[in-house]
mmCIF file of the N, C-alpha and C atoms, coordinates in Angstrom:
data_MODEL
# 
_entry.id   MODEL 
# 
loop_
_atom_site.group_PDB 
_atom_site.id 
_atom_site.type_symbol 
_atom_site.label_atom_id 
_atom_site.label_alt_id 
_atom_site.label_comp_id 
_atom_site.label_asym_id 
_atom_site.label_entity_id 
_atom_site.label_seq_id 
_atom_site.pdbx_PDB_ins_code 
_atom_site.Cartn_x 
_atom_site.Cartn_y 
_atom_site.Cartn_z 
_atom_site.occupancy 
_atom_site.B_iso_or_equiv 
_atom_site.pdbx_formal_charge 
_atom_site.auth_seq_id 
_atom_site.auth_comp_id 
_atom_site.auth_asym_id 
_atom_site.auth_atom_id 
_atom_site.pdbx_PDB_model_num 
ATOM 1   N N  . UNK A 1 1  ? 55.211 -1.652  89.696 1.00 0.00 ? 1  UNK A N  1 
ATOM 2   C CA . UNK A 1 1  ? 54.815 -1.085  88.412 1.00 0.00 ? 1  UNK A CA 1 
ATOM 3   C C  . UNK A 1 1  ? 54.059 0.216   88.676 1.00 0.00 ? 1  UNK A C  1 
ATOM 4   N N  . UNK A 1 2  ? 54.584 1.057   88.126 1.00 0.00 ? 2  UNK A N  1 
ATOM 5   C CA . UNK A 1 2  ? 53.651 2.597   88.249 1.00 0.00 ? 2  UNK A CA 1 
ATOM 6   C C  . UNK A 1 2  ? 52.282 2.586   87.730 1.00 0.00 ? 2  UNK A C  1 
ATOM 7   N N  . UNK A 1 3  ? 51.390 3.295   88.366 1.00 0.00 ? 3  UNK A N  1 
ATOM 8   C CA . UNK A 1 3  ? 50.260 2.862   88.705 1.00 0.00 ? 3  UNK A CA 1 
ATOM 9   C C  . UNK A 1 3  ? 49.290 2.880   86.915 1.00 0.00 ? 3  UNK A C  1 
ATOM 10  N N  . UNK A 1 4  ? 49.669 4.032   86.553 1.00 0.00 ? 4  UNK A N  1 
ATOM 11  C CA . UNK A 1 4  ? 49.739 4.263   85.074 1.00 0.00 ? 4  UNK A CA 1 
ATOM 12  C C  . UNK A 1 4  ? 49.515 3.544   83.919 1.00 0.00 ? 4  UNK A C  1 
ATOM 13  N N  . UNK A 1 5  ? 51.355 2.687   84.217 1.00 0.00 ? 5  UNK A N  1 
ATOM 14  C CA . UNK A 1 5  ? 51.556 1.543   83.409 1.00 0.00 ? 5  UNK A CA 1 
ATOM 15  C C  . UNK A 1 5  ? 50.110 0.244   83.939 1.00 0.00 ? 5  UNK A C  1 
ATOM 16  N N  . UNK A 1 6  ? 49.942 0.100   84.975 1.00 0.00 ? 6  UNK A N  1 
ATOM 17  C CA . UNK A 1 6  ? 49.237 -1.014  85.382 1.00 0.00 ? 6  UNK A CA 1 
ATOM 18  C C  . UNK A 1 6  ? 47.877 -0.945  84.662 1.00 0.00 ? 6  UNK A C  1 
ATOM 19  N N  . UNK A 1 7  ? 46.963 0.444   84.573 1.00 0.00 ? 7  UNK A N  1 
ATOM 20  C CA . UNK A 1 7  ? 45.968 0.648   84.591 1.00 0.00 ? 7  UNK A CA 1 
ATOM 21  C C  . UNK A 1 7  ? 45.750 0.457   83.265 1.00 0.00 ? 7  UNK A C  1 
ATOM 22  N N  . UNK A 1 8  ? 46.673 0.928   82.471 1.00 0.00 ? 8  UNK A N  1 
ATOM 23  C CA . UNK A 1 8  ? 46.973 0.503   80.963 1.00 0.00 ? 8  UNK A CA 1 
ATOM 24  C C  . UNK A 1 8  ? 47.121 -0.704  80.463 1.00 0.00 ? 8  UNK A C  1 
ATOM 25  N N  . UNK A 1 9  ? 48.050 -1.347  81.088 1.00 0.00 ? 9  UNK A N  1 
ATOM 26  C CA . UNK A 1 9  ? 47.992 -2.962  80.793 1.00 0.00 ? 9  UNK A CA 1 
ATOM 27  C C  . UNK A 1 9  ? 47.108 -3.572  81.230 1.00 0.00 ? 9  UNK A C  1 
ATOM 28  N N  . UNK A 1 10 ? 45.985 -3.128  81.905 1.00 0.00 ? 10 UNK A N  1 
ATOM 29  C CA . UNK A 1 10 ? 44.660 -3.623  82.613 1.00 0.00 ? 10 UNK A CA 1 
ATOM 30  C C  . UNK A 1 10 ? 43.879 -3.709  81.334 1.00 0.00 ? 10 UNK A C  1 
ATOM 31  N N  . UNK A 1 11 ? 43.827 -2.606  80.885 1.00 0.00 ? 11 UNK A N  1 
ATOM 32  C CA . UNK A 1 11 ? 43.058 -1.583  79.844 1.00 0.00 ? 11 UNK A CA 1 
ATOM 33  C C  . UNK A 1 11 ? 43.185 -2.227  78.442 1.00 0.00 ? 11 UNK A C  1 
ATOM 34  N N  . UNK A 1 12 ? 44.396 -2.658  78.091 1.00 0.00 ? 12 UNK A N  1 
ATOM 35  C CA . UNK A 1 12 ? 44.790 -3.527  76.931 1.00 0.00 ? 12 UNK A CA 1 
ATOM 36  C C  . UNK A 1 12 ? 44.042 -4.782  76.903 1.00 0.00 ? 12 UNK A C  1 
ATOM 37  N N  . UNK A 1 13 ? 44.518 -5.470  78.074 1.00 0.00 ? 13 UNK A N  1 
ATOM 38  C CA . UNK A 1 13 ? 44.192 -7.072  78.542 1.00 0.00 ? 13 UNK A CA 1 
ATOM 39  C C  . UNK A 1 13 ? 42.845 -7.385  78.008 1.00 0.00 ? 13 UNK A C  1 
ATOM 40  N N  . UNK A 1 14 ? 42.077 -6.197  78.430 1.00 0.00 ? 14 UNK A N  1 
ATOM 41  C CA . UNK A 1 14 ? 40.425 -6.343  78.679 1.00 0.00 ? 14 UNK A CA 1 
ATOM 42  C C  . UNK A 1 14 ? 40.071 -6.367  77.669 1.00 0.00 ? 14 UNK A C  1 
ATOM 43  N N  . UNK A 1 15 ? 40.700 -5.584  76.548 1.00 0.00 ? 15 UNK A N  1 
ATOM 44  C CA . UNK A 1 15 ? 40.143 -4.996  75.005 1.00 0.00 ? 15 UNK A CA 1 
ATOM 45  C C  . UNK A 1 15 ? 40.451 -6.298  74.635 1.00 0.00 ? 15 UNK A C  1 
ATOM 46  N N  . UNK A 1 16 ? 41.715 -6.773  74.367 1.00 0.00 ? 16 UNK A N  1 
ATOM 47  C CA . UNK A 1 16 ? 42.242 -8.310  73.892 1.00 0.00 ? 16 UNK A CA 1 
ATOM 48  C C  . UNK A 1 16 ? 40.878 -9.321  74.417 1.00 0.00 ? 16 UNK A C  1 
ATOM 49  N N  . UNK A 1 17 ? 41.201 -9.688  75.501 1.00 0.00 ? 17 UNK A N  1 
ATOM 50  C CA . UNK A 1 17 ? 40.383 -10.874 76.425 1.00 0.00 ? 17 UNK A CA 1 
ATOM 51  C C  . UNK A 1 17 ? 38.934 -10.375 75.144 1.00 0.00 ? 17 UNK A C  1 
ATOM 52  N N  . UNK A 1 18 ? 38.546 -9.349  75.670 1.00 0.00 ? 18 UNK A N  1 
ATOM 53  C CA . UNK A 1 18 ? 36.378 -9.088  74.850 1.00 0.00 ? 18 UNK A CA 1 
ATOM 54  C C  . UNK A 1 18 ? 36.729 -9.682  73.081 1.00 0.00 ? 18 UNK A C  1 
ATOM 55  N N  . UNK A 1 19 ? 37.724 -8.810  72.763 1.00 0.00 ? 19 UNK A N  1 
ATOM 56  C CA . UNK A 1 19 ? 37.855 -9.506  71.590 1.00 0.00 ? 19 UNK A CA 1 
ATOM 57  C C  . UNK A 1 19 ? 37.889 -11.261 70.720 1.00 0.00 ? 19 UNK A C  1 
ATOM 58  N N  . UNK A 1 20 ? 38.591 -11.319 71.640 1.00 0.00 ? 20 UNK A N  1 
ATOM 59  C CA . UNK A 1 20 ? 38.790 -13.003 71.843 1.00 0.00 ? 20 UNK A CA 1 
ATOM 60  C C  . UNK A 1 20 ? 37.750 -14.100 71.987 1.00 0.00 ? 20 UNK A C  1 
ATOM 61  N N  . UNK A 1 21 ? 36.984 -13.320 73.140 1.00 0.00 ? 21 UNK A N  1 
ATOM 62  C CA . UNK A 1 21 ? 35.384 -14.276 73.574 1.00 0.00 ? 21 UNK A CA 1 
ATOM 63  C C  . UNK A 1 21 ? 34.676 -13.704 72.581 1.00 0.00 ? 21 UNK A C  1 
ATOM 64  N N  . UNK A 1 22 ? 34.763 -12.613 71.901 1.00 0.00 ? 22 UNK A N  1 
ATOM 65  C CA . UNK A 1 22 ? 33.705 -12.428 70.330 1.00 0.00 ? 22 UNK A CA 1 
ATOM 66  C C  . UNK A 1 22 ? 33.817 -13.173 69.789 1.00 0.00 ? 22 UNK A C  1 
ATOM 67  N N  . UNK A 1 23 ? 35.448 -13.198 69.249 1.00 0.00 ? 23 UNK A N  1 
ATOM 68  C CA . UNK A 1 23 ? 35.689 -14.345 68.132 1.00 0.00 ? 23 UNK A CA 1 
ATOM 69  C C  . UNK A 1 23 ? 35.225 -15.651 68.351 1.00 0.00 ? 23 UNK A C  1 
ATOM 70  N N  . UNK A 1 24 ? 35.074 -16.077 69.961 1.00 0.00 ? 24 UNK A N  1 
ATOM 71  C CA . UNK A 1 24 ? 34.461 -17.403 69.983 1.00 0.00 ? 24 UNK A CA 1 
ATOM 72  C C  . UNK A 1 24 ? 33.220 -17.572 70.199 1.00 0.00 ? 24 UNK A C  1 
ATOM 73  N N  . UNK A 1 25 ? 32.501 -16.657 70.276 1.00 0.00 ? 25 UNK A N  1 
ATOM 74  C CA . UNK A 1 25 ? 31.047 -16.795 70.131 1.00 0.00 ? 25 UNK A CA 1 
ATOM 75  C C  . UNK A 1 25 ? 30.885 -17.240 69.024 1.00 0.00 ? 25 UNK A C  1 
ATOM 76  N N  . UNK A 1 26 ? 31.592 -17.018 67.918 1.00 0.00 ? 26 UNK A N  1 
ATOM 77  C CA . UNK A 1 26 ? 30.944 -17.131 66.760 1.00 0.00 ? 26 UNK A CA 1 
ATOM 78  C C  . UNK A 1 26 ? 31.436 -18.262 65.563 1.00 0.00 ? 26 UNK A C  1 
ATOM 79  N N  . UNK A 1 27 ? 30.865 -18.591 64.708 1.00 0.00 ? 27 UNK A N  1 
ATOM 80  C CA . UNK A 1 27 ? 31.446 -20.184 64.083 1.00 0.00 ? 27 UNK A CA 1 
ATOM 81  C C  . UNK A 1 27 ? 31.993 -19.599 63.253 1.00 0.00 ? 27 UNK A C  1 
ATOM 82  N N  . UNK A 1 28 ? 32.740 -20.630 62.694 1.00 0.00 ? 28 UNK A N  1 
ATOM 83  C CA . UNK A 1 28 ? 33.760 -20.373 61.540 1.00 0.00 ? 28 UNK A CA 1 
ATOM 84  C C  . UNK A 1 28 ? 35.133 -19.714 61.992 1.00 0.00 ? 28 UNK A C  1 
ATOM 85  N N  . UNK A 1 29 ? 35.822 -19.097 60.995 1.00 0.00 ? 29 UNK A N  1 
ATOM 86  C CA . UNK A 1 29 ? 37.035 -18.867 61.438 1.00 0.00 ? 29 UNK A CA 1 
ATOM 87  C C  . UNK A 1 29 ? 36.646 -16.775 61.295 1.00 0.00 ? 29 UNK A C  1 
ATOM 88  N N  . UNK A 1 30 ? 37.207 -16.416 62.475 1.00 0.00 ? 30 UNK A N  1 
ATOM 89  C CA . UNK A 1 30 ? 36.815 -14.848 62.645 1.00 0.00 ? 30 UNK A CA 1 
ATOM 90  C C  . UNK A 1 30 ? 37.919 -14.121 62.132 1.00 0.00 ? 30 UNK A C  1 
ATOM 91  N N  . UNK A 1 31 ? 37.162 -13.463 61.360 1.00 0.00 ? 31 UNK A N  1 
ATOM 92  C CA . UNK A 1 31 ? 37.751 -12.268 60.108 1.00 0.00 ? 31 UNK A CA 1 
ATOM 93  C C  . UNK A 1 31 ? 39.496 -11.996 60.554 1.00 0.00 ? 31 UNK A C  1 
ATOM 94  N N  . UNK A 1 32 ? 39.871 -11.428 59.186 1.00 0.00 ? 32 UNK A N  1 
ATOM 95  C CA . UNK A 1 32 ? 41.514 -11.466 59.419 1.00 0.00 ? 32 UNK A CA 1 
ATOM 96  C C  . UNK A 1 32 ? 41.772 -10.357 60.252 1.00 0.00 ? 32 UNK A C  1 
ATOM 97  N N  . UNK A 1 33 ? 40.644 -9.397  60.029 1.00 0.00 ? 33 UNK A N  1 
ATOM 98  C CA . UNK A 1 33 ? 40.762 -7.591  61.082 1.00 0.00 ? 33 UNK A CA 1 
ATOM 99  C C  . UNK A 1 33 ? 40.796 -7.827  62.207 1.00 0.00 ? 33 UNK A C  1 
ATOM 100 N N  . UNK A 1 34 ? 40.173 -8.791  62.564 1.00 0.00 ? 34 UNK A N  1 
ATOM 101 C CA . UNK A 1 34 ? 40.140 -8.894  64.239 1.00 0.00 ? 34 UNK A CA 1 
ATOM 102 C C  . UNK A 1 34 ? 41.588 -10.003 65.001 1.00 0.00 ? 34 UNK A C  1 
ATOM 103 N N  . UNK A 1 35 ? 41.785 -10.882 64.100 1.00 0.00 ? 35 UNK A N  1 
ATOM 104 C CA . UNK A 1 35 ? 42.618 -11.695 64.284 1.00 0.00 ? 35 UNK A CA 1 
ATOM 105 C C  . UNK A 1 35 ? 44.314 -10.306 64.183 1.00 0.00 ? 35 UNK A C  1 
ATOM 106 N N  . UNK A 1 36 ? 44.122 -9.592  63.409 1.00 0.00 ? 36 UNK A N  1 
ATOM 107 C CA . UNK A 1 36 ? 45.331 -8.218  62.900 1.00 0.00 ? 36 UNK A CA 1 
ATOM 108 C C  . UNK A 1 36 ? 45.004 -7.311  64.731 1.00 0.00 ? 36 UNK A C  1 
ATOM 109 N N  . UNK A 1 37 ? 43.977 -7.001  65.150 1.00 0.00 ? 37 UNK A N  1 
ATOM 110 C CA . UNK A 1 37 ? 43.535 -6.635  66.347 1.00 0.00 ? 37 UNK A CA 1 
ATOM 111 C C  . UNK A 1 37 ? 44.184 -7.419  67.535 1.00 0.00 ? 37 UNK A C  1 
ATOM 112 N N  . UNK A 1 38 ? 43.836 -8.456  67.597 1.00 0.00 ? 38 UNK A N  1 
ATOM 113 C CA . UNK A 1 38 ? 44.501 -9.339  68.481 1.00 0.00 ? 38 UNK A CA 1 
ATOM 114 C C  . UNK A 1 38 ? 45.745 -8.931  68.955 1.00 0.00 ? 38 UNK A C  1 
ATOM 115 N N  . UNK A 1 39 ? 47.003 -9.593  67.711 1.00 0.00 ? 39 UNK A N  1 
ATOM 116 C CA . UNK A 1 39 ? 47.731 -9.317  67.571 1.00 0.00 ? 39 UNK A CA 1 
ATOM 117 C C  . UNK A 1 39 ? 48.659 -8.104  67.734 1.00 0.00 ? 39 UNK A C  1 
ATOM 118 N N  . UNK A 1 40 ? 47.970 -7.217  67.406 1.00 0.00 ? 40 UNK A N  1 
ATOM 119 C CA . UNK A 1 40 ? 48.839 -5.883  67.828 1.00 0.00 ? 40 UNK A CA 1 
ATOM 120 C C  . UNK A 1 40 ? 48.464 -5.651  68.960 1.00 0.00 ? 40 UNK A C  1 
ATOM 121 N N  . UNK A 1 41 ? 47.268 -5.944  69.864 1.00 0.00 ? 41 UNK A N  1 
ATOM 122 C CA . UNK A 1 41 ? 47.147 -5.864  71.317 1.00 0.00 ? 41 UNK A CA 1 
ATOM 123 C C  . UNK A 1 41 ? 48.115 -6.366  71.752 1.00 0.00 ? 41 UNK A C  1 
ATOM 124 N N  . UNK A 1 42 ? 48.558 -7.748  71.248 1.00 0.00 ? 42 UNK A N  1 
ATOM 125 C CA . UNK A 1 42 ? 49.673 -8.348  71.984 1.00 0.00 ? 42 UNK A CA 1 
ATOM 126 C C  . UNK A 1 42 ? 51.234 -7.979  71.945 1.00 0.00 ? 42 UNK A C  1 
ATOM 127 N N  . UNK A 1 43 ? 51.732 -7.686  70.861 1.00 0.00 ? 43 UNK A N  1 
ATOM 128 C CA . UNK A 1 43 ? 52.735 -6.375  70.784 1.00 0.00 ? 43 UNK A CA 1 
ATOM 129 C C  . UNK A 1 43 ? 52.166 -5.659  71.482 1.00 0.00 ? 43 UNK A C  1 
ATOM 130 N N  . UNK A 1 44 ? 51.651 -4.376  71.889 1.00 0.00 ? 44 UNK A N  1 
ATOM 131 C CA . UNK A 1 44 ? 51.640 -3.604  72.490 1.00 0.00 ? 44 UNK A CA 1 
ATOM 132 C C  . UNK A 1 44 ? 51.910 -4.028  73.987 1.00 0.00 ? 44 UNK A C  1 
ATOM 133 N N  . UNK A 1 45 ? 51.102 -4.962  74.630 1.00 0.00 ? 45 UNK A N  1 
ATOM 134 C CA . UNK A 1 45 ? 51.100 -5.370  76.068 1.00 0.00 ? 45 UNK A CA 1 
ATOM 135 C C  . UNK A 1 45 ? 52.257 -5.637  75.735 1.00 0.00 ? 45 UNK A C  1 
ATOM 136 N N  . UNK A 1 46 ? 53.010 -6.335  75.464 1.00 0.00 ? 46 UNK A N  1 
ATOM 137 C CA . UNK A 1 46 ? 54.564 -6.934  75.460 1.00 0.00 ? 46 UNK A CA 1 
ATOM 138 C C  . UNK A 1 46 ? 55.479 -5.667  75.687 1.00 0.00 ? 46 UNK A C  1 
ATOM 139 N N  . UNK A 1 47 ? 55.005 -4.788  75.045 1.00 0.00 ? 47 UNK A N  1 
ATOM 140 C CA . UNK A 1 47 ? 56.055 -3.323  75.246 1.00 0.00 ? 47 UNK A CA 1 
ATOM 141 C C  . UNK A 1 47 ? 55.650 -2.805  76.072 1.00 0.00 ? 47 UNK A C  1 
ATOM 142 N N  . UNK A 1 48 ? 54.536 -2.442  76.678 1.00 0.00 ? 48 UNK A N  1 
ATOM 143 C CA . UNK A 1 48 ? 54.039 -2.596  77.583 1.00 0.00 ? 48 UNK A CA 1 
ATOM 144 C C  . UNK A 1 48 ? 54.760 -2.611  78.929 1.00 0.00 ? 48 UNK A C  1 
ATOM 145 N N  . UNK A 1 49 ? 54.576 -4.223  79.152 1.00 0.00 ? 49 UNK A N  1 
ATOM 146 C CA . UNK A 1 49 ? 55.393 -5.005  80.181 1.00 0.00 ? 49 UNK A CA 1 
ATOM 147 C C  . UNK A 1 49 ? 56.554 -4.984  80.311 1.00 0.00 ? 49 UNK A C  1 
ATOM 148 N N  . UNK A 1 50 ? 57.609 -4.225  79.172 1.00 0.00 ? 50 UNK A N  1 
ATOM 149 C CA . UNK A 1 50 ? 58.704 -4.516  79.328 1.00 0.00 ? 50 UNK A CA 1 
ATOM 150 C C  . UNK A 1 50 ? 59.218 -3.160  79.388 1.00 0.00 ? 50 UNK A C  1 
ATOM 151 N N  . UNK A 1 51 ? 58.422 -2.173  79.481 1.00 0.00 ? 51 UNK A N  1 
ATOM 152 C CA . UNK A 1 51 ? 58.685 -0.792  79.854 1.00 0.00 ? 51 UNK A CA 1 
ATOM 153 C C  . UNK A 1 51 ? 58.552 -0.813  81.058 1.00 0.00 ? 51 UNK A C  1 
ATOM 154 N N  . UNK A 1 52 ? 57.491 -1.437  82.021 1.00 0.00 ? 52 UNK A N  1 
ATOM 155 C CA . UNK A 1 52 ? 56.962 -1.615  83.042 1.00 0.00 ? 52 UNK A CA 1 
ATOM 156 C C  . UNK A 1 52 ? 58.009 -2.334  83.989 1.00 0.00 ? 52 UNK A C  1 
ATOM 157 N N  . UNK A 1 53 ? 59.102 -3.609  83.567 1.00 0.00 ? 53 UNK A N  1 
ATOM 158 C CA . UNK A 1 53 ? 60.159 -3.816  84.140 1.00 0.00 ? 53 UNK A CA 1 
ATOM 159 C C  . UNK A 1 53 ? 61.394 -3.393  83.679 1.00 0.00 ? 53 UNK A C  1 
ATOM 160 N N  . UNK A 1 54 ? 61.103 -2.533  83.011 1.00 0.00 ? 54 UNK A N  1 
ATOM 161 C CA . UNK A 1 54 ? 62.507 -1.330  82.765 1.00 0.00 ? 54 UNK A CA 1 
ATOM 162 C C  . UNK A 1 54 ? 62.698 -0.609  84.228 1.00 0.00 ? 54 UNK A C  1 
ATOM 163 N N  . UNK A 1 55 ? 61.384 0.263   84.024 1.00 0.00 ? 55 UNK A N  1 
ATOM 164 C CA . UNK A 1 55 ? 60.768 1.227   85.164 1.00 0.00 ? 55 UNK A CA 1 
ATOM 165 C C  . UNK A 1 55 ? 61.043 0.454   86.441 1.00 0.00 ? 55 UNK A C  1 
ATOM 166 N N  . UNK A 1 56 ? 61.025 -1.040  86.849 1.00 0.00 ? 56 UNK A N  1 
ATOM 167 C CA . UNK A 1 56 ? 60.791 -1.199  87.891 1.00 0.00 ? 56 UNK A CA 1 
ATOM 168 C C  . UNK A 1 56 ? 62.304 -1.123  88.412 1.00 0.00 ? 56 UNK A C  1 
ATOM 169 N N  . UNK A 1 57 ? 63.347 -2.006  87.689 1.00 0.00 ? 57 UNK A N  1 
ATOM 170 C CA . UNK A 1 57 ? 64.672 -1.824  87.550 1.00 0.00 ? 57 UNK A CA 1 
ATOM 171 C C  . UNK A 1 57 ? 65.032 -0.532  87.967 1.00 0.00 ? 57 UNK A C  1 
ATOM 172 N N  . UNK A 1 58 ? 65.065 0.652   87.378 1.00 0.00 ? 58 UNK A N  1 
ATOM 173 C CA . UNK A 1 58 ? 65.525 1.356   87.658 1.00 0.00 ? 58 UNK A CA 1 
ATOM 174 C C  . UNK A 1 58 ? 65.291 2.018   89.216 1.00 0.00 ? 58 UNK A C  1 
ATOM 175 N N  . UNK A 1 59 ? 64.224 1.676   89.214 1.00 0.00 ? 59 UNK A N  1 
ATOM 176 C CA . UNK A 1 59 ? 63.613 2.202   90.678 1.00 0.00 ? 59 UNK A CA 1 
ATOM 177 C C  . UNK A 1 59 ? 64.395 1.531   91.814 1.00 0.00 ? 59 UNK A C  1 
ATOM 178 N N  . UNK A 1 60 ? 64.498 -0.210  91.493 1.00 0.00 ? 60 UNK A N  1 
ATOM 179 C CA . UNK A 1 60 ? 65.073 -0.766  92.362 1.00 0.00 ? 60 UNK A CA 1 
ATOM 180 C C  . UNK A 1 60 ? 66.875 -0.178  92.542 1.00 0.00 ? 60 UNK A C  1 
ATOM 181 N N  . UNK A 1 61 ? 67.604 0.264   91.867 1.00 0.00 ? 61 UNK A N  1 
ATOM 182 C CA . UNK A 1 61 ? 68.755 0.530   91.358 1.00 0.00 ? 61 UNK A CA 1 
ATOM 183 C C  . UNK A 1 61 ? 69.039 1.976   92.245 1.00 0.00 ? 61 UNK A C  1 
ATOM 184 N N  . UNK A 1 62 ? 68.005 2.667   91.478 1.00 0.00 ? 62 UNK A N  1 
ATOM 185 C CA . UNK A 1 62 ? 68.293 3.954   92.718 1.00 0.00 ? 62 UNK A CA 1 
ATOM 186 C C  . UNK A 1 62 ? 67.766 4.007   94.097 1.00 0.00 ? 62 UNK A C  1 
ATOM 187 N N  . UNK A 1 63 ? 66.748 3.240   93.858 1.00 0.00 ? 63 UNK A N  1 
ATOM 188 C CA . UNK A 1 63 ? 66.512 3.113   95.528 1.00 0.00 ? 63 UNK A CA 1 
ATOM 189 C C  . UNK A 1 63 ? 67.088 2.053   97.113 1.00 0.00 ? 63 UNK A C  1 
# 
């Protein structure tokens, strides 16, 4: 994975993951904005990752 892509999907993960342990710090059920947050973190990493084994494919292919 190019180093790029990695540092980015590092970068995502982390924002997701902090988000996540907020939401469970706290009681009750956590707001719909953050739960909408989540979520599009996770689309994104997914495209993400799958740009990331596009990229790797091709590399393997020409090389």
């Amino acid at each position: 994975m190019h180093d790029k892509l990695a540092a980015l999907l590092d970068r995502l993960k982390a924002h997701q993951r902090d988000l996540i342990l907020a939401m469970a710090g706290h009681d009750g059920m956590p707001a719909g904005s953050a739960l909408r947050q989540v979520a599009e973190l996770e689309n994104v990493i997914a495209a993400v990752e799958a740009v990331a084994d596009e990229e790797a494919t091709r590399e393997r292919k020409s090389g």
